[in-house]
C-alpha positions as CSV (number, residue, x, y, z in Angstrom):
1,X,-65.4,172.8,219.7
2,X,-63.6,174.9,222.3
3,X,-64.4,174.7,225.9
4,X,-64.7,177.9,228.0
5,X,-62.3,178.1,230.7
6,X,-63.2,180.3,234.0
7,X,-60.1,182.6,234.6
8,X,-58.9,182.3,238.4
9,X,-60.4,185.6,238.9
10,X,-63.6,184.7,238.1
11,X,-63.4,181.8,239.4
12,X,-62.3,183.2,243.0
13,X,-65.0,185.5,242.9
14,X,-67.5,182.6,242.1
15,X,-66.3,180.9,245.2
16,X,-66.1,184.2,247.6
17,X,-69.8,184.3,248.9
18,X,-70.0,180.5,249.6
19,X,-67.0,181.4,251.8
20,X,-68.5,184.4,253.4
21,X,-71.9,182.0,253.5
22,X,-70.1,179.6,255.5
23,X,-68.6,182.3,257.5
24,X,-72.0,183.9,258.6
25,X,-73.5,180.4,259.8
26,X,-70.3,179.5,261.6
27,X,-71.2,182.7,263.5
28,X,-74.4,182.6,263.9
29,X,-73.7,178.7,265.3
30,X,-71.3,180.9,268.1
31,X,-74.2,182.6,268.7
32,X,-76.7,180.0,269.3
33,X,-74.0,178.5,271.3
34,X,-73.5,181.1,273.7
35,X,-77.5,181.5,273.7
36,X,-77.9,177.9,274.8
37,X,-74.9,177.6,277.1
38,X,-75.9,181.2,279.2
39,X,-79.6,180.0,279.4
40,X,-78.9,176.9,280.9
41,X,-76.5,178.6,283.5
42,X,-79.3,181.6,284.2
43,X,-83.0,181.0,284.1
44,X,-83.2,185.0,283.6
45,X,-81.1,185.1,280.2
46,X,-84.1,184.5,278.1
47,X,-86.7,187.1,279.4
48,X,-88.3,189.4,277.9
49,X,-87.1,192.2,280.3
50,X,-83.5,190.7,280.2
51,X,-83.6,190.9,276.5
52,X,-84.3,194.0,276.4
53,X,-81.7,195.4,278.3
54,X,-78.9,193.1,276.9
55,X,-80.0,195.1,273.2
56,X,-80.1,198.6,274.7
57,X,-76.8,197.7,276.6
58,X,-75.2,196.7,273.2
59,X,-76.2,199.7,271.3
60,X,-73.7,202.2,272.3
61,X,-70.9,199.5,270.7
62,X,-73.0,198.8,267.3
63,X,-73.5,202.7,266.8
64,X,-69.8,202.9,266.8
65,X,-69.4,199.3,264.9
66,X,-70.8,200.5,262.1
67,X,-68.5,203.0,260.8
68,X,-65.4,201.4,262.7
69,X,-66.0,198.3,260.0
70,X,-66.4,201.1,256.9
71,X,-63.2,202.3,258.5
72,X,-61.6,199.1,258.6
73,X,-62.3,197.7,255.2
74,X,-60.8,200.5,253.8
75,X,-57.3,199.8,255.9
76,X,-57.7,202.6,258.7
77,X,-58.1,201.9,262.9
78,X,-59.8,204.3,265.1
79,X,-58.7,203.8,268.7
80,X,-60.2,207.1,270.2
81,X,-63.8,206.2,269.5
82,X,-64.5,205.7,273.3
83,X,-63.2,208.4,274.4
84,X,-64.5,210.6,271.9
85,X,-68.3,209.3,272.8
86,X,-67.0,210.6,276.6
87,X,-65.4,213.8,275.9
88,X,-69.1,214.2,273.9
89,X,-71.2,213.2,276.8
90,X,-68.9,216.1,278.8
91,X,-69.3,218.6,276.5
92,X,-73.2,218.0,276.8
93,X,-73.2,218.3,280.5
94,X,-70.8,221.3,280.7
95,X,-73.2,223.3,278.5
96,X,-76.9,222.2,278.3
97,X,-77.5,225.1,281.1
98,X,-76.3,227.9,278.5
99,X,-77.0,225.9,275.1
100,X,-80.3,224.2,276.3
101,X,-79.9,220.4,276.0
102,X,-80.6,219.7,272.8
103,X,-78.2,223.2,271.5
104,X,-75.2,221.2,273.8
105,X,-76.1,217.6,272.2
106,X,-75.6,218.9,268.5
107,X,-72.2,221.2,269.7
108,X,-71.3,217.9,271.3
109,X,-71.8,215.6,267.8
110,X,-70.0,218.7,265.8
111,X,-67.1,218.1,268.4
112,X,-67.0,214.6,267.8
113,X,-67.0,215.4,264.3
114,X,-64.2,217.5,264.8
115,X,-62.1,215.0,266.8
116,X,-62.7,212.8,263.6
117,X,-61.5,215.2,261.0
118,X,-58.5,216.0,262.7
119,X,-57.9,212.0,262.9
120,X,-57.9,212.0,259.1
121,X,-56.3,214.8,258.6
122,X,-53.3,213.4,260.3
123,X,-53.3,210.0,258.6
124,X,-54.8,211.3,255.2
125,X,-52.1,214.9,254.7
126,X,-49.3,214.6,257.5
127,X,-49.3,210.8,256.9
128,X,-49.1,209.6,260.4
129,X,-50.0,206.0,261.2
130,X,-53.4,205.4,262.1
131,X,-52.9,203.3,264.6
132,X,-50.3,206.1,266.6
133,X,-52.4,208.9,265.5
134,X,-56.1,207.7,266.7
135,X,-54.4,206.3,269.9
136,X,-52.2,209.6,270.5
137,X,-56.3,211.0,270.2
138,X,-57.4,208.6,272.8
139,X,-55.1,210.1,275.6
140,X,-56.0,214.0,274.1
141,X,-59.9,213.7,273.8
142,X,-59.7,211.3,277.4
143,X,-57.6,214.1,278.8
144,X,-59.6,217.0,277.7
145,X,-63.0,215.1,279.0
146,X,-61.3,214.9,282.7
147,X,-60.3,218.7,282.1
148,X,-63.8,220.0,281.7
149,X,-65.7,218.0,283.7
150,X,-63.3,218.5,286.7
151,X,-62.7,214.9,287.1
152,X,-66.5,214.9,288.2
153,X,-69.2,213.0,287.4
154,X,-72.4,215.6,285.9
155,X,-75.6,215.1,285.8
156,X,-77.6,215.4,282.6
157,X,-81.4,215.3,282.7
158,X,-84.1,216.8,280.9
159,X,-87.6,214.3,280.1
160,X,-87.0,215.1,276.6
161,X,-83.5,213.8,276.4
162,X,-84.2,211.0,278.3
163,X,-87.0,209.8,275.5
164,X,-83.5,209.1,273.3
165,X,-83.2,206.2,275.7
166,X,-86.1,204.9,277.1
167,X,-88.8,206.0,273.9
168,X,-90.3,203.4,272.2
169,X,-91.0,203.1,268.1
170,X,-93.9,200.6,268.7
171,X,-92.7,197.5,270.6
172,X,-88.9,198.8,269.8
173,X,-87.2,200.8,272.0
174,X,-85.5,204.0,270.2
175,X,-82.1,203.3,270.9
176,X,-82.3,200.1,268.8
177,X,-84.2,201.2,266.2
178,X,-81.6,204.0,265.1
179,X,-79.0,200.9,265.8
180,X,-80.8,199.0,263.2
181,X,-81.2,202.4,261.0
182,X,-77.4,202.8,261.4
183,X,-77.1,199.3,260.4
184,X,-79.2,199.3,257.2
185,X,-78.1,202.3,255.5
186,X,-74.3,201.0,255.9
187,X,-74.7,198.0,254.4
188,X,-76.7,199.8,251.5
189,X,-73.9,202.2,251.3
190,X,-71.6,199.6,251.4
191,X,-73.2,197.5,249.1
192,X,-74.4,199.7,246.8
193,X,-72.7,202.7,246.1
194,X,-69.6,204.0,244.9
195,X,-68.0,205.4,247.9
196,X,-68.7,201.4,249.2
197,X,-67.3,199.6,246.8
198,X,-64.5,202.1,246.6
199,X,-63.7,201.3,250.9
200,X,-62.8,197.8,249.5
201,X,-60.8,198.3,246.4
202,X,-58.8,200.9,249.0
203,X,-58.6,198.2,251.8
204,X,-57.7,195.5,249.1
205,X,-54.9,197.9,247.5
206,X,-54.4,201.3,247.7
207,X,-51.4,202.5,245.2
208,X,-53.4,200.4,242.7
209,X,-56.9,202.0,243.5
210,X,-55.3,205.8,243.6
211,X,-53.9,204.3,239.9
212,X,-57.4,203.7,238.9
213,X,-58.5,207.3,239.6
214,X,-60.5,206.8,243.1
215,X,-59.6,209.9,245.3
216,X,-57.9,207.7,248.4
217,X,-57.4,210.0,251.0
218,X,-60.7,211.9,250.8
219,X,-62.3,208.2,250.8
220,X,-60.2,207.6,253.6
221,X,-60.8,211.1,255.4
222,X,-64.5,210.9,255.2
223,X,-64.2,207.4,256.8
224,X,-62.4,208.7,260.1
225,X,-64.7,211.9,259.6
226,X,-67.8,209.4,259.9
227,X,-66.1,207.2,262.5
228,X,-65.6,210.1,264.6
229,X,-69.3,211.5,264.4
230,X,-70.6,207.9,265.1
231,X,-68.9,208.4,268.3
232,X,-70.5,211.2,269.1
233,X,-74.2,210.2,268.5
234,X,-72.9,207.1,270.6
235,X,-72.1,209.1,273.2
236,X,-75.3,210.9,273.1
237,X,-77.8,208.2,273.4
238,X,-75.0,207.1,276.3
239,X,-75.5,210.3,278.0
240,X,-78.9,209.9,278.0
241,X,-79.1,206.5,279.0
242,X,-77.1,207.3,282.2
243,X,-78.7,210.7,283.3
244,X,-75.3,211.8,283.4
245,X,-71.7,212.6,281.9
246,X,-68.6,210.9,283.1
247,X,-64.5,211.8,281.6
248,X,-64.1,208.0,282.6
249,X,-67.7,206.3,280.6
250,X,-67.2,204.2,278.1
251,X,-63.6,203.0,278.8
252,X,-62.2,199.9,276.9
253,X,-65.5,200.2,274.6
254,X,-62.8,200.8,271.9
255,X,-60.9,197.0,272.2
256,X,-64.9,195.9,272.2
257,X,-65.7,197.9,269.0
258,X,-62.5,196.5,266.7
259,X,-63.6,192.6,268.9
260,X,-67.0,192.7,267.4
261,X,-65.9,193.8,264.0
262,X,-63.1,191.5,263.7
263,X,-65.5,188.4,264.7
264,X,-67.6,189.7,262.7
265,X,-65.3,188.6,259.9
266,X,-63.8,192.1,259.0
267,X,-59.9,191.8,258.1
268,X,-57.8,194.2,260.4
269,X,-55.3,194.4,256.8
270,X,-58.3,196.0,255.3
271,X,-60.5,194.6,251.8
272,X,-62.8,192.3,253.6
273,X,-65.5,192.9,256.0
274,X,-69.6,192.8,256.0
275,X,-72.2,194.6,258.2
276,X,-73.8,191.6,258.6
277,X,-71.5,190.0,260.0
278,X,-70.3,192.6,262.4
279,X,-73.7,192.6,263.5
280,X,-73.7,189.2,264.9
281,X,-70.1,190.2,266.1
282,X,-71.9,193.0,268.6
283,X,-74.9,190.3,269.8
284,X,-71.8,187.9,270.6
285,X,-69.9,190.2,272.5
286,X,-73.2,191.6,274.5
287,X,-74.3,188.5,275.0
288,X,-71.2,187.6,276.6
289,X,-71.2,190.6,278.8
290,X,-74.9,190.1,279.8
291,X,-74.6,186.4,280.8
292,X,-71.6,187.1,282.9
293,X,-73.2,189.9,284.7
294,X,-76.3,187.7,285.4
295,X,-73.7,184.7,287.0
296,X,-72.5,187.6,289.1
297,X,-68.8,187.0,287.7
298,X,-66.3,190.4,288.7
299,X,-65.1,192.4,286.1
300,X,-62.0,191.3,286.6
301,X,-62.5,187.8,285.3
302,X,-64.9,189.9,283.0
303,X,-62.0,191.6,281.7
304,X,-60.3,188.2,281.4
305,X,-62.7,187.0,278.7
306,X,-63.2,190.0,276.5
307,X,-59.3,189.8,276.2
308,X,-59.2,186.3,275.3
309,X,-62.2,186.9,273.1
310,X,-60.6,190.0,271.7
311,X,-57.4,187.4,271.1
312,X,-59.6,185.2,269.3
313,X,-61.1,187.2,267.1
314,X,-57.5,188.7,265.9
315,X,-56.2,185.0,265.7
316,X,-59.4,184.0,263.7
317,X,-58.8,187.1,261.0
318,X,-55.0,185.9,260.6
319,X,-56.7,182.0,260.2
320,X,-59.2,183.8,257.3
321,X,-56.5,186.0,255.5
322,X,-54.0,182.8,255.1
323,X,-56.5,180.5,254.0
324,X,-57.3,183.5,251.1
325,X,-54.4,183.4,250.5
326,X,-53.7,180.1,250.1
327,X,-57.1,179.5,248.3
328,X,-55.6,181.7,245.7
329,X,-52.3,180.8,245.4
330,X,-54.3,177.3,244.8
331,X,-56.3,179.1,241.6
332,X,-53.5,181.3,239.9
């Protein structure tokens, strides 16, 4: 009688979610970690109120996280997220008084939209490398943002705007339930449709996925299209968080965005990544930020750690795509 044998192939994609398993309690353990560590140090951590804020706070990050890992598990970058939420939160200010608020919001989210498509359309037609295009879109959309708002600082508020912020769906505030919205449709998308499980066979190999028939660089456009629009939504619920526009808000959130999705167990060469586990990524991150707030620590030593943290997270994807490798290597 003749014994089945598994082919490596199925055998490697047998042993894949054990791996990604493992990977998800290893962050989760970071997590609790942290939790313990910033609780013993700051009897505030764990309140209800502090809570709270440390979830609102992280929102404006996981908004963007969400499409940055569709983005990256397809093999693109976005760098100009941050300042695309900005120039949005600008564009808002400079015209609610002739648009009404919520007429400069959406002209502010089809801007965004727009810095997006250009961003594929270079990397997708003229074939530019995403990482010089998006960052060469960082310093324009920045740029622009100080240009219109005259370097100032404008105030934006109107009590129905400010309900994007501070309203509550039940006992969740509404900031965090569209986070969580966000969330869950991209992991259904991601999981479960074709466009999803296209991101990965493009991140894993392009020539061999165009081969195959998937349309590549409308895949990819739509990604940087999306990426770009989740700024701008971002930068909305920003905007009204703050009561007001700023060229200079939400610098450096970019380096946070690829930190948490890159913990989060997303591969920066593309083919590997989960929602879930970017997820955890932004709670790490934000509570990192919150617990060194609450010891008082300046943001100079707070820029230390998020670099260091931003180092690990690119060392720890370079540990995860050699031991892949290796693993295999091992089966073939």
């Amino acid at each position: 009688m003749s014994e089945h044998v598994a082919s490596p192939a199925t055998t490697e994609r047998r042993r894949l979610p054990v791996f990604r398993l493992q990977e998800g309690i290893g962050l989760l353990a970071i997590l609790v970690l942290i939790v313990v560590v910033l609780s013993s140090l700051s009897p505030v951590f764990l309140t209800q109120r502090n809570l709270l804020n440390l979830l609102i706070a992280s929102t404006t990050i996981a908004m963007i996280a969400v499409f940055t890992t569709m983005l990256m598990v397809s093999g693109g970058l976005d760098l100009s997220v941050a300042a695309t939420a900005a120039l949005t939160g600008v564009v808002i200010a400079e015209t609610q008084e002739a648009l009404g608020i919520w007429g400069a919001a959406a002209l502010g989210v089809a801007v965004s939209a727009l810095v997006g498509a250009i961003n594929g359309f270079m990397v997708t037609v003229v074939r530019i490398n995403p990482f010089i295009t998006t960052l060469g879109m960082l310093s324009v959309a920045r740029g622009l943002a100080f240009v219109i708002a005259d370097g100032l600082t404008v105030p934006v508020f109107d009590p129905g705007f400010a309900q994007l912020s501070e309203g509550m769906i039940g006992p969740i505030p509404l900031p965090v339930a569209v986070t969580l919205t966000l969330f869950v449709a991209g992991w259904a998308v991601m999981r479960f449709t074709v466009y999803g499980r296209a991101m990965y066979a493009i991140g894993g190999n392009a020539e061999a996925s165009a081969l195959a028939g998937v349309p590549v660089q409308r895949y990819r456009f739509i990604a940087y299209l999306l990426s770009g629009l989740s700024a701008g939504v971002a930068g909305v619920f920003l905007t009204s968080r703050l009561y007001a526009a700023a060229p200079q808000a939400a610098q450096g959130y970019e380096l946070t965005v690829i930190a948490a999705v890159v913990l989060g167990g997303t591969s920066l060469a593309g083919g590997k990544g989960s929602l879930v586990g970017t997820f955890i990524g932004v709670l790490i991150l934000a509570a990192l930020t919150n617990g060194m707030t609450l010891l008082s620590l300046s943001t100079d030593y707070q820029q230390i750690i998020q670099g260091i943290v931003l180092l690990l997270a690119v060392g720890l994807d370079q540990i995860r795509v050699g031991s892949l490798g290796r693993l295999a290597a091992m089966r073939t």
